[in-house]
C-alpha positions as CSV (number, residue, x, y, z in Angstrom):
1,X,159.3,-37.4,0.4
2,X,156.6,-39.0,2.1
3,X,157.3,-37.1,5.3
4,X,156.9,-34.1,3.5
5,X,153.7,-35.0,1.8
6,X,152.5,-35.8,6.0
7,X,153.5,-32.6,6.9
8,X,152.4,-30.1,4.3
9,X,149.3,-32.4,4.0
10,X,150.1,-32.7,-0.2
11,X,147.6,-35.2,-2.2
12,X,147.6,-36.8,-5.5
13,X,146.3,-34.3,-6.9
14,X,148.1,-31.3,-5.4
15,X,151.6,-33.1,-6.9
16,X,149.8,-33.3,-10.3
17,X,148.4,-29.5,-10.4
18,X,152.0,-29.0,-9.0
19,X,153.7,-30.7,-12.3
20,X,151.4,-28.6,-14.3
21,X,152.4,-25.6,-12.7
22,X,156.2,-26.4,-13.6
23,X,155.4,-27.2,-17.1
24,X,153.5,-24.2,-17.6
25,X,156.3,-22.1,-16.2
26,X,158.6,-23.8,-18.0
27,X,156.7,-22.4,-21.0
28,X,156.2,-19.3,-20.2
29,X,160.5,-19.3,-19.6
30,X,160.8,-21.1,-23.1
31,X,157.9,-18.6,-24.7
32,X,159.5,-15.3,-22.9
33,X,163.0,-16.0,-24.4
34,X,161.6,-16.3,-28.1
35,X,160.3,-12.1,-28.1
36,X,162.7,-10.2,-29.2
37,X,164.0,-13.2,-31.4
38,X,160.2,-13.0,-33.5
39,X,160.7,-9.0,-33.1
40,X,164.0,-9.4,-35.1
41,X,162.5,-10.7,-37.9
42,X,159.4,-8.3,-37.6
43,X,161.3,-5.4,-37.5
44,X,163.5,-6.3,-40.4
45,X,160.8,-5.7,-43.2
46,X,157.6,-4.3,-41.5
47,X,157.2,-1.0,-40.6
48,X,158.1,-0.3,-36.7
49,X,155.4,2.6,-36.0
50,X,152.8,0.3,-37.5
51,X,153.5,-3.0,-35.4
52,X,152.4,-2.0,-31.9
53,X,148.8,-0.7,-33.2
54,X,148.5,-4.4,-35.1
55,X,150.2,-6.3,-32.1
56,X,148.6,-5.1,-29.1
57,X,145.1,-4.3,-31.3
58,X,144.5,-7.9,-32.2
59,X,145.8,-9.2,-28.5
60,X,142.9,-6.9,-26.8
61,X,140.7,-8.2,-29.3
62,X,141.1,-11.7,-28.7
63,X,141.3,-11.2,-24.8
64,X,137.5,-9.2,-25.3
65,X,135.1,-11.9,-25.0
66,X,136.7,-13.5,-21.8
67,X,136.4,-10.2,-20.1
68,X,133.5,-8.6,-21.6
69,X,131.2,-10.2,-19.2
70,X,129.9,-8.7,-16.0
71,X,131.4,-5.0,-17.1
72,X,134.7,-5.5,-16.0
73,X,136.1,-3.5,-18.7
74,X,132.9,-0.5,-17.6
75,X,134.2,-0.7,-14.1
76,X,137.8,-0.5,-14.8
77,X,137.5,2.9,-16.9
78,X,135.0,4.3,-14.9
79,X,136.9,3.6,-11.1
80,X,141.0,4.1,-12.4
81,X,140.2,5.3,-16.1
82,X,143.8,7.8,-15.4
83,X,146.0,5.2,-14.2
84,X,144.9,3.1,-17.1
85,X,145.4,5.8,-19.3
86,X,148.9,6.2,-17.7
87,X,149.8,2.0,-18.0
88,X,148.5,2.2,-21.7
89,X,150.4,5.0,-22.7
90,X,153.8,3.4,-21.2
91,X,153.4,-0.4,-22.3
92,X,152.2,0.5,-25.9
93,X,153.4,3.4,-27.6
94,X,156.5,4.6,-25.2
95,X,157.6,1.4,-24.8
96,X,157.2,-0.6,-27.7
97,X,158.8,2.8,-30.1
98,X,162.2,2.1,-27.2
99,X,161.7,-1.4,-27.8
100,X,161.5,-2.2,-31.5
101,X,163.6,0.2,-32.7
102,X,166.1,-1.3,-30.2
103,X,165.5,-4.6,-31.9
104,X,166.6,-3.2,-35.2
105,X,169.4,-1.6,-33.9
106,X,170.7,-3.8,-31.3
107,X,171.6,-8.0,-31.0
108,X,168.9,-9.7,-29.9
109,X,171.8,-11.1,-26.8
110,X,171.4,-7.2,-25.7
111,X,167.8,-7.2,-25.7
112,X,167.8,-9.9,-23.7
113,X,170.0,-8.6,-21.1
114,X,169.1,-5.2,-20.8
115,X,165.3,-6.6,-20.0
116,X,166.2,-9.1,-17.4
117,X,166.9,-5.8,-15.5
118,X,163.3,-4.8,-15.6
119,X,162.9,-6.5,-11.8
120,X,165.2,-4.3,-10.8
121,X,164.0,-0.7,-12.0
122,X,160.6,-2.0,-10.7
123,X,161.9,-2.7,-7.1
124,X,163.6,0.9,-7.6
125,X,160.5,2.6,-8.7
126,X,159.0,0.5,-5.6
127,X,161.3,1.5,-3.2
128,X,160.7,5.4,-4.3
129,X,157.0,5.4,-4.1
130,X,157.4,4.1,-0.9
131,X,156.1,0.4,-1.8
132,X,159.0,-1.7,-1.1
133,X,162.1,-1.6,1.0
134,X,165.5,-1.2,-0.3
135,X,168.4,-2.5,1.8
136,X,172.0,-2.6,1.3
137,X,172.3,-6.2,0.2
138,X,169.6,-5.7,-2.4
139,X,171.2,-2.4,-3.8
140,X,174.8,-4.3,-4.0
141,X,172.7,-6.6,-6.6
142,X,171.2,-3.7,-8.1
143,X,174.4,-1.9,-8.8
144,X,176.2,-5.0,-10.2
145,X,173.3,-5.4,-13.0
146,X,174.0,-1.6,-13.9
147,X,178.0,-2.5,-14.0
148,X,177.2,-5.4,-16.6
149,X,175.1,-3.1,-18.7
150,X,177.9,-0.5,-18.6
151,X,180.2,-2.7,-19.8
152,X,177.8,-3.9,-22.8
153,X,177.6,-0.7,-23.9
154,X,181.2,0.5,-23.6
155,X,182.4,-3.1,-25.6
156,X,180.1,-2.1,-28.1
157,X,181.5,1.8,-28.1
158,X,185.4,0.5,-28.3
159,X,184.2,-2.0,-31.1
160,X,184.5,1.1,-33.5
161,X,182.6,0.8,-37.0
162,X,179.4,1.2,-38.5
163,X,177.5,-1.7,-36.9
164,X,178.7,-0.9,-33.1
165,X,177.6,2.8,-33.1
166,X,174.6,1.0,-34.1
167,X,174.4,-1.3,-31.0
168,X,175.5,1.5,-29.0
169,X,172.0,3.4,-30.0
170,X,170.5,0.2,-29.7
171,X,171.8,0.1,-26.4
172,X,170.8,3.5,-25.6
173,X,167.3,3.1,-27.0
174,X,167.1,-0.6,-24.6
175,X,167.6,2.0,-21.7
176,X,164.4,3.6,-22.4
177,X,162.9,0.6,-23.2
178,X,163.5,-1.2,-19.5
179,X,163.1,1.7,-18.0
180,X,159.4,2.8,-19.5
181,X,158.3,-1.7,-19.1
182,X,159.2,-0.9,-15.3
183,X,157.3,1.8,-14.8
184,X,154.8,0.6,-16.9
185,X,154.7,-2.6,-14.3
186,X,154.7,-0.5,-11.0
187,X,151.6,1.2,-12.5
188,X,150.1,-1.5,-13.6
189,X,150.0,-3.1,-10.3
190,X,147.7,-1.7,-8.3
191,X,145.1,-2.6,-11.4
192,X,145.6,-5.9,-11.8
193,X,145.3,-6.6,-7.9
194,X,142.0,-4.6,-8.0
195,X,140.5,-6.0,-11.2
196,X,142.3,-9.0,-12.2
197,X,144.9,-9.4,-15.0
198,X,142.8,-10.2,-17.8
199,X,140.9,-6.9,-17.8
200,X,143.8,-4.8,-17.3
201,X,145.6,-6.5,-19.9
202,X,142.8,-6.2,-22.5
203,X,141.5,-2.4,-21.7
204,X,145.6,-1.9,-22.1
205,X,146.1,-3.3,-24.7
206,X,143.0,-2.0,-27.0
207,X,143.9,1.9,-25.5
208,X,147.4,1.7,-26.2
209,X,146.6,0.7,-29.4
210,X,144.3,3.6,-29.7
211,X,147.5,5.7,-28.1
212,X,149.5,4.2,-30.5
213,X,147.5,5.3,-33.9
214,X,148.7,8.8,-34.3
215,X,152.4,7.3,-34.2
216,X,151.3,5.1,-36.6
217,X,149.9,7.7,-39.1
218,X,153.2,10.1,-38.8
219,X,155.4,6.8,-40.1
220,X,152.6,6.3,-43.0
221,X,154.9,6.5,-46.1
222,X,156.6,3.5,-44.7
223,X,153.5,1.2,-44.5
224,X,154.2,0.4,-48.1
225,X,157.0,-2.2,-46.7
226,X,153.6,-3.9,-46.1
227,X,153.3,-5.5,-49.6
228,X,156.9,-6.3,-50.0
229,X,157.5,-7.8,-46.2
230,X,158.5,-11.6,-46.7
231,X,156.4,-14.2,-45.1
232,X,158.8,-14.7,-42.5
233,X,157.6,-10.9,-41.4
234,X,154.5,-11.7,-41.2
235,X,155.4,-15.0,-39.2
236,X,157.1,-13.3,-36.6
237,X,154.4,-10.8,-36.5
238,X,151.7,-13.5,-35.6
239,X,153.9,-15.1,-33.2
240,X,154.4,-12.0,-31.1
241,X,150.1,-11.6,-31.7
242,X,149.3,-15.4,-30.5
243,X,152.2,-16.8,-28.5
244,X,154.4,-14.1,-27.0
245,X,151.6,-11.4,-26.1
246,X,148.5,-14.6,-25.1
247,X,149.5,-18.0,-24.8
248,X,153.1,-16.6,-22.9
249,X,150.4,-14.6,-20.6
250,X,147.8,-17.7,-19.9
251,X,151.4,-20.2,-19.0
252,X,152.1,-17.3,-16.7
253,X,148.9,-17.4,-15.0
254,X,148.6,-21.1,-14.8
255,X,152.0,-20.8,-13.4
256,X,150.7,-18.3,-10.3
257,X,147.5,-20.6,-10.0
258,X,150.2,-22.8,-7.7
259,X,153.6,-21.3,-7.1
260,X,154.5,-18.5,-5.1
261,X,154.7,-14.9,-7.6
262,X,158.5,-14.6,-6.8
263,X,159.1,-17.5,-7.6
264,X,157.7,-17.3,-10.7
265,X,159.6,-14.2,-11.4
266,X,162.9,-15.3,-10.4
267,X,162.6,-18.6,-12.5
268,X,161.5,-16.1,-15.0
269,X,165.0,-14.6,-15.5
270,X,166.1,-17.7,-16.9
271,X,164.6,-16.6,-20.3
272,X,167.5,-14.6,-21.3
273,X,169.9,-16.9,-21.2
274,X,167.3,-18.8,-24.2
275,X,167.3,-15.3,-26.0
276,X,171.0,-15.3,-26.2
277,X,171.4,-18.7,-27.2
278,X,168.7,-17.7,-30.3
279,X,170.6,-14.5,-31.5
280,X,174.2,-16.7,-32.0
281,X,171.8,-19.9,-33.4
282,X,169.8,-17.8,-35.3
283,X,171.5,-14.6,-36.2
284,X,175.2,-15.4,-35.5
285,X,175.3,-13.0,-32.7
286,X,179.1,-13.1,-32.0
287,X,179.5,-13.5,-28.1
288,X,182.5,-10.6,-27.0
289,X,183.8,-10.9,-23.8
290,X,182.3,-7.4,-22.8
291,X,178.3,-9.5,-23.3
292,X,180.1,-12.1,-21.4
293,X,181.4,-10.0,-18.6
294,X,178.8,-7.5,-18.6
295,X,176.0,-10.7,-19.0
296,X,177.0,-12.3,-16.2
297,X,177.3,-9.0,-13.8
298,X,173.5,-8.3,-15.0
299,X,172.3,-11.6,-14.2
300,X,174.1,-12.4,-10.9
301,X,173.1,-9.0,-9.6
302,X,169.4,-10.1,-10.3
303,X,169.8,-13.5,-8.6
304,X,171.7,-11.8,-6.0
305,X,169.0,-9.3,-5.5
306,X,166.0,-12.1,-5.9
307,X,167.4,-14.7,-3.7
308,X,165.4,-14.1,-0.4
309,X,162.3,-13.4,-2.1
310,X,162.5,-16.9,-4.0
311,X,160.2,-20.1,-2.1
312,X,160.8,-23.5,-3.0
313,X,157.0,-24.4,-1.5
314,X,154.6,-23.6,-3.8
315,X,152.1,-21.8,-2.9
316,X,148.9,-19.8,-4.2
317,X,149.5,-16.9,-5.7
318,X,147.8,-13.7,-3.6
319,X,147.0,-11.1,-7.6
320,X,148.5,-12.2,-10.9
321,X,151.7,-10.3,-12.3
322,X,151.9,-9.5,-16.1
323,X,155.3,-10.0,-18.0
324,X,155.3,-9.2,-21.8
């Protein structure tokens, strides 16, 4: 140890921001596995076209007065307005219709699953725009996570009855959901690198919401679920507003302050192992051995495909990456 402190020249202090670093990754890994849990119960009683506006509305507005200063916001329209438009329109209203009405549909273990595979349709989007390089070792990873989601959705298809042809559009509906957060990350990129996170995230944020009203207004007749949702509802809703959408951002960031960004996203797939755990605790998710099988295909074929992008040395982070 003390060799290594010689070498890499580490002082009190660097151990200490180090520990904070872990702990706030730990919590963004403890916060990121609680989602779709809170969206379960949200999606149970409140209306699903009428979440994203209140979710994402009331995260941009609380994210507003950190980044209103020094027209960040001004100089983001004005210099990318169209890819913003683009990264609005798939994080808010195209993903979040995939995503919560997966939710509903689907156990909150497939959720889980399906979006630890958003790495890899990034890394494929990358590797098409010319970004990234795909090899053979990484595509080996990539095929075995789309094995394990096969298999998911087949156990659920052979399951027969009313609540598997459920999880199989669940499933379905999960697809579009992963596949619209990955490109919604590859767009994204460029933004946050040029403007920071928080700016991105709150001019996102507020114009998907905006992007997100005229959804909201088609699926008014069932906004009167509003006066009858339970206050577990409205609960869950807050905790996606406060914890899952802010506080699970701000850990993040702390998180790339001090370790390396892959590392941060491969100790990030740890979260749905949590998820799982929550759907049998909370919702007696029944584990078949299709989610077993087809669970641990997905999640080797990430780690398999992370490994030689993952750094033990911590190090500072070169842009900030946003996971939702």
């Amino acid at each position: 140890m003390l060799v290594t402190e010689i070498v890499h020249g580490e002082s009190s202090s660097d151990r200490v921001g180090d520990l904070g670093a872990y702990v706030s990754l730990a919590l963004m890994v403890l916060i990121g596995s609680t989602t779709a849990t809170a969206a379960k119960y949200v999606v149970r009683e409140l209306p699903v076209g009428l979440v994203p506006v209140i979710r994402f509305g009331c995260a941009g507005l609380c994210l507003l007065p950190v980044v209103w200063r020094e027209g960040a916001l001004s100089r983001l329209i004005r210099n990318d307005g169209l890819r913003l438009l683009i990264g609005a329109a798939l994080c808010v209203p195209i993903n979040q219709s995939f995503f919560l009405n997966a939710t509903r549909l689907a156990p909150t273990s497939h959720v889980a699953l399906f979006y630890a595979a958003v790495p890899l349709v990034v890394l494929l989007l990358a590797s098409a725009l010319g970004q990234e390089r795909l090899n053979l070792d990484r595509l080996g990873g990539i095929l075995a996570s789309i094995l394990g989601v096969v298999i998911i959705g087949l156990g659920n298809f052979w399951q027969g009855g009313a609540e598997s042809r459920d999880a199989v559009w669940g499933d379905l509906l999960l697809l579009g959901a992963v596949v619209s957060w990955g490109a919604y990350m590859t767009v994204n990129k460029p933004l946050v690198a040029k403007h920071g996170a928080l700016p991105v995230l709150a001019a996102t944020f507020l114009l998907g919401s905006l992007l997100d009203l005229p959804i909201a207004l088609v699926t008014r007749p069932s906004w009167t679920a509003i006066v009858t949702a339970s206050p577990a509802a409205w609960r869950g809703l807050a905790f996606l507003i406060l914890v899952s959408t802010i506080l699970g951002l701000a850990f993040q960031n702390q998180a790339l302050r001090r370790l390396d960004a892959s590392q941060v996203a491969s100790v990030g797939n740890a979260s749905p192992i949590l998820t799982v755990l929550w759907g049998i605790w909370l919702f007696h998710e029944a584990v078949t051995p299709a989610l077993a099988l087809g669970g641990i295909l997905t999640l080797g074929g990430i780690v398999w495909t992370s490994r030689k992008d993952f750094k033990f040395a911590p190090q500072l982070a070169p842009t900030d990456s946003v996971s939702l």
